[in-house]
C-alpha positions as CSV (number, residue, x, y, z in Angstrom):
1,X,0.0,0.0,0.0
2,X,3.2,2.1,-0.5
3,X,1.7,3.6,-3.3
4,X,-1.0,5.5,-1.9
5,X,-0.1,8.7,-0.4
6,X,-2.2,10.5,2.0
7,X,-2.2,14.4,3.1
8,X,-3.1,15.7,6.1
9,X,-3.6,19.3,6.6
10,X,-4.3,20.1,10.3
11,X,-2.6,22.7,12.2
12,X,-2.2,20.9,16.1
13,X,0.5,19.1,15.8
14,X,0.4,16.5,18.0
15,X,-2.9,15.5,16.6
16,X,-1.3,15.5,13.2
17,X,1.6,13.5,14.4
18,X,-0.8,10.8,16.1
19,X,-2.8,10.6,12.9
20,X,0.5,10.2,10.5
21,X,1.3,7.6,12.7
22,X,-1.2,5.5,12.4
23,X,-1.9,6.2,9.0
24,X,1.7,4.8,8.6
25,X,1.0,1.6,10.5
26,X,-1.6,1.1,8.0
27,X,0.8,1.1,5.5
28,X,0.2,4.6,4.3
29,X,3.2,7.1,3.1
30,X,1.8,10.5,4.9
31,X,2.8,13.7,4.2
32,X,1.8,17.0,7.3
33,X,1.1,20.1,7.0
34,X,0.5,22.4,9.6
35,X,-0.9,25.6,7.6
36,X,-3.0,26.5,4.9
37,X,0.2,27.6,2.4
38,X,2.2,24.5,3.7
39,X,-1.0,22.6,2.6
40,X,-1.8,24.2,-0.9
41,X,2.1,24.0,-1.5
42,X,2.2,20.0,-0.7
43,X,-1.1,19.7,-3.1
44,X,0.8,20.7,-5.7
45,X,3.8,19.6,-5.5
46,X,3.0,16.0,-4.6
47,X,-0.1,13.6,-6.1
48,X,-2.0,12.5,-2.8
49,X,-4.7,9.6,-2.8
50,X,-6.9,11.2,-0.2
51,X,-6.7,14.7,1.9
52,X,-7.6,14.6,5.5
53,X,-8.1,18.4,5.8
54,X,-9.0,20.5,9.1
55,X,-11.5,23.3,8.5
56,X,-9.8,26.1,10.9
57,X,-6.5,26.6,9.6
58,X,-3.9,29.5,9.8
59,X,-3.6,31.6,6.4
60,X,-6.0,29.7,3.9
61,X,-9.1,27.9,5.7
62,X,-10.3,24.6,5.0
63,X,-13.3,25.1,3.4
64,X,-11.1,27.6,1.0
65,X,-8.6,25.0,0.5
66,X,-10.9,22.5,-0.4
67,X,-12.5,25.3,-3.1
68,X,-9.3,25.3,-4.1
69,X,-8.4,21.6,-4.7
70,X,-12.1,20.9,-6.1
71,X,-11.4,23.2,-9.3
72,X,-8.3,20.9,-10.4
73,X,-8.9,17.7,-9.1
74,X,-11.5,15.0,-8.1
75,X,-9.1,13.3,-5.1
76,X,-11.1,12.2,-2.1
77,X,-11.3,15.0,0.9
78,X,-12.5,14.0,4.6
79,X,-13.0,17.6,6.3
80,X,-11.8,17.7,10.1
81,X,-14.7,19.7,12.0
82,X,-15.3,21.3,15.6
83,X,-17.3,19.0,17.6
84,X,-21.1,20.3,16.3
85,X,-19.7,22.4,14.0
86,X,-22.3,21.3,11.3
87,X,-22.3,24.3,9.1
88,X,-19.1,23.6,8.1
89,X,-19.8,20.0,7.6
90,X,-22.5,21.0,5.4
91,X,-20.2,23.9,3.8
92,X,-17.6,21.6,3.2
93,X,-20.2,18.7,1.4
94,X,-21.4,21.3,-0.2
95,X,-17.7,22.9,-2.1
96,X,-17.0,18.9,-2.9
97,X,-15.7,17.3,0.5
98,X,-16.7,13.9,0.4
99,X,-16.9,12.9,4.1
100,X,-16.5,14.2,7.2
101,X,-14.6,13.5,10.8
102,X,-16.0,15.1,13.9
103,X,-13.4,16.2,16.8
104,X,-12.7,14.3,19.0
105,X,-12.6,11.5,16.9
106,X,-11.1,7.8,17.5
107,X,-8.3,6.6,15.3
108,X,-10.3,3.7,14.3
109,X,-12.6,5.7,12.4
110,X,-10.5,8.3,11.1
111,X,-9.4,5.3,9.6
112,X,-12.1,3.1,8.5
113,X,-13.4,6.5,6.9
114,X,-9.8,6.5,5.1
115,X,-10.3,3.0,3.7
116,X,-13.6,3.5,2.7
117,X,-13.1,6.3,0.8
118,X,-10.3,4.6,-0.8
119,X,-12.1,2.0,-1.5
120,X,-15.0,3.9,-2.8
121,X,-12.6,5.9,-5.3
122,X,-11.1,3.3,-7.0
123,X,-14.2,1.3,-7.3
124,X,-13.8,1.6,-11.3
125,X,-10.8,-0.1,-11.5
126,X,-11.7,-2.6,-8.7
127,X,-15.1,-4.0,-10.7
128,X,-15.6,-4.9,-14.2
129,X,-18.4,-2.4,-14.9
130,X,-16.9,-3.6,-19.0
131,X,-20.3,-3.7,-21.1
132,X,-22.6,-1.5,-18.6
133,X,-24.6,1.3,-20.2
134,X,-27.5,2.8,-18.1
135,X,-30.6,5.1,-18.6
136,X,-33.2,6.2,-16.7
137,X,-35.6,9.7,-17.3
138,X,-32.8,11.9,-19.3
139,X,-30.0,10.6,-18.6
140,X,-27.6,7.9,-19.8
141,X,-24.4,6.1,-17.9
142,X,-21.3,4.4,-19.5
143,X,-19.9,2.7,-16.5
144,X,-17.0,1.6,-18.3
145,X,-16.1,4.8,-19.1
146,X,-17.8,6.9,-16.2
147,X,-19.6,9.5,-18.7
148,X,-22.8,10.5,-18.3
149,X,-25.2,12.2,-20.5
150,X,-28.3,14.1,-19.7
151,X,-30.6,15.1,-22.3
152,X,-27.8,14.4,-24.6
153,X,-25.4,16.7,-23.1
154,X,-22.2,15.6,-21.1
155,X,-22.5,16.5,-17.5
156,X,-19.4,16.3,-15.1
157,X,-20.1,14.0,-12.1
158,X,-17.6,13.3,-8.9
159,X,-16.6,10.0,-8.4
160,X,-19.2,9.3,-5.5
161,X,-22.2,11.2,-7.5
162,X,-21.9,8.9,-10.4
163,X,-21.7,5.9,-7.6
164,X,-25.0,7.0,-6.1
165,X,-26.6,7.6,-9.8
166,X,-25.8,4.2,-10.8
167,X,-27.2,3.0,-7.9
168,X,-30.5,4.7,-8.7
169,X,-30.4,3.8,-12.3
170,X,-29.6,-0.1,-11.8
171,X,-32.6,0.4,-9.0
172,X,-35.1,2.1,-11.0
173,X,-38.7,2.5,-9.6
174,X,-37.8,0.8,-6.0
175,X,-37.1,2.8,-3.3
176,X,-34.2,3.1,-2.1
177,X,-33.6,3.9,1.8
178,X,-31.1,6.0,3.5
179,X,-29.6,3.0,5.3
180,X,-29.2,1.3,2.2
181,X,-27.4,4.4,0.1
182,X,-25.3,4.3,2.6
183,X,-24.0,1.1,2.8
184,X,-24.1,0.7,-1.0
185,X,-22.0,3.9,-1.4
186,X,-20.2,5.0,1.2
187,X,-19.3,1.0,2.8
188,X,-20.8,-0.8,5.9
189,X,-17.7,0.5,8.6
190,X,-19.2,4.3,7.5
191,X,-19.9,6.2,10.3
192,X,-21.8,9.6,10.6
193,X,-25.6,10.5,9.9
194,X,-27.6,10.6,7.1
195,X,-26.7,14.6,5.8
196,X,-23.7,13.2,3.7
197,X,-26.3,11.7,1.7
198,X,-28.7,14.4,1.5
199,X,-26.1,17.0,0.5
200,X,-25.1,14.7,-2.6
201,X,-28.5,13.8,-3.4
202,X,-29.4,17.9,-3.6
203,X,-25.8,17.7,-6.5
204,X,-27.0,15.0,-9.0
205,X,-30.2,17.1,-8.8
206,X,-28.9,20.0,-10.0
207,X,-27.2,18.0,-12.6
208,X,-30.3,15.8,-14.1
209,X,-33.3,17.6,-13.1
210,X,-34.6,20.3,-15.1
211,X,-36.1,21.9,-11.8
212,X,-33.8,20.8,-8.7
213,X,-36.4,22.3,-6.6
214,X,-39.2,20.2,-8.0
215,X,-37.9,16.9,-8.8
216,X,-39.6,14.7,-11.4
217,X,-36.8,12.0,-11.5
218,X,-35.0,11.8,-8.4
219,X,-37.6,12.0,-6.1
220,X,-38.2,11.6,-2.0
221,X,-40.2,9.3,-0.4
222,X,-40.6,11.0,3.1
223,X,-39.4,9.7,5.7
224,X,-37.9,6.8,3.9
225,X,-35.3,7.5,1.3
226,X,-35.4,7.9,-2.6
227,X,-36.6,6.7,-5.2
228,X,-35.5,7.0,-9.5
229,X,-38.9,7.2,-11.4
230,X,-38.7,7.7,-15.2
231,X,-41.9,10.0,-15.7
């Protein structure tokens, strides 16, 4: 596991030194930084697998950082929040942040979110998705070559958008519950509530519905989940 590379951006140190640590028992290579520039700086200059990135930082933020990474690249990003801090878990979900840790957090899940996540990104190259073309409403999936079209246009999905998509389209018409997104997409050790979902959910929206405020494809079934109908 040499190969994967792993950055964390969090300005305590001895925080950042416990969770290089373990990430290297794991089998990780880890690089620190302890400040927004540091962190931009190591983005660029290196190629991480995943960023494990604080939101209060010195200099840049998090939540700007992650803007930042966002516009060139589609590498996993768990935020590190405040304990209850959930408008900058939602802020972060929101500018492309994939999960999210809550201080104070146990090792163990900071790094069964890392392997899930992992896991999740390279789920392309783990399956043989070779033949797979799916539709549903407007919109049409090549798997094998993770392009989507809606309406005929191309339309730019992140890695775990176009997971929860397919998920719909290979489930069309059945509901779908939170409980069972979640383990589908995100892994059975994922641990958090049910907003991940919801903020992703809101994203393919705005990409396939012609009214994300009224959907007629991806729709709710309260209290329950969702559901893809092709009216």
């Amino acid at each position: 596991m040499t190969d994967v590379r792993v950055l964390v951006i969090e300005d305590e140190e001895p925080l950042a030194d416990s969770i290089k640590y373990n990430l290297e028992l794991e089998g990780y290579g880890v690089d620190v930084a302890h400040g927004g520039n540091a962190g931009l700086r190591k983005f660029k200059e290196g190629d991480p697998s995943l960023v494990l990135l604080d939101v209060m930082l010195p200099e840049i933020s998090g939540l700007d950082l992650c803007r930042m990474f966002r516009a060139t690249s589609d590498v996993p990003i768990i935020m590190i929040t405040a304990r209850d801090s959930e408008a900058d878990k939602v802020a972060g979900l929101e500018l492309g942040a994939d999960d999210y840790v809550t201080k104070p957090f146990s090792m163990r899940e900071l790094l069964a979110r890392v392997r899930a996540n992992l896991r999740r990104h390279g789920m392309k190259e783990d399956f043989d998705f070779e033949s797979e073309v799916l539709s549903g409403g407007p919109v049409s999936m090549d798997v094998a070559r993770h392009e989507v079209e809606v309406a005929g246009e191309a339309v730019a999905l992140r890695p775990r958008e176009f997971e929860l998509l397919a998920t719909f389209l290979r489930n069309r018409g059945l509901l779908m519950t939170r409980d069972r997104l979640i383990t589908d997409v995100w892994g059975i050790d994922y641990f958090g509530d049910t907003k991940t979902l919801d903020v992703h959910i809101k994203r393919i929206r705005k990409k396939i519905e012609p009214d994300p405020k009224k959907p007629q494809y991806l729709v709710t079934v309260r209290g329950l989940g969702y559901k893809f109908v092709d009216d």
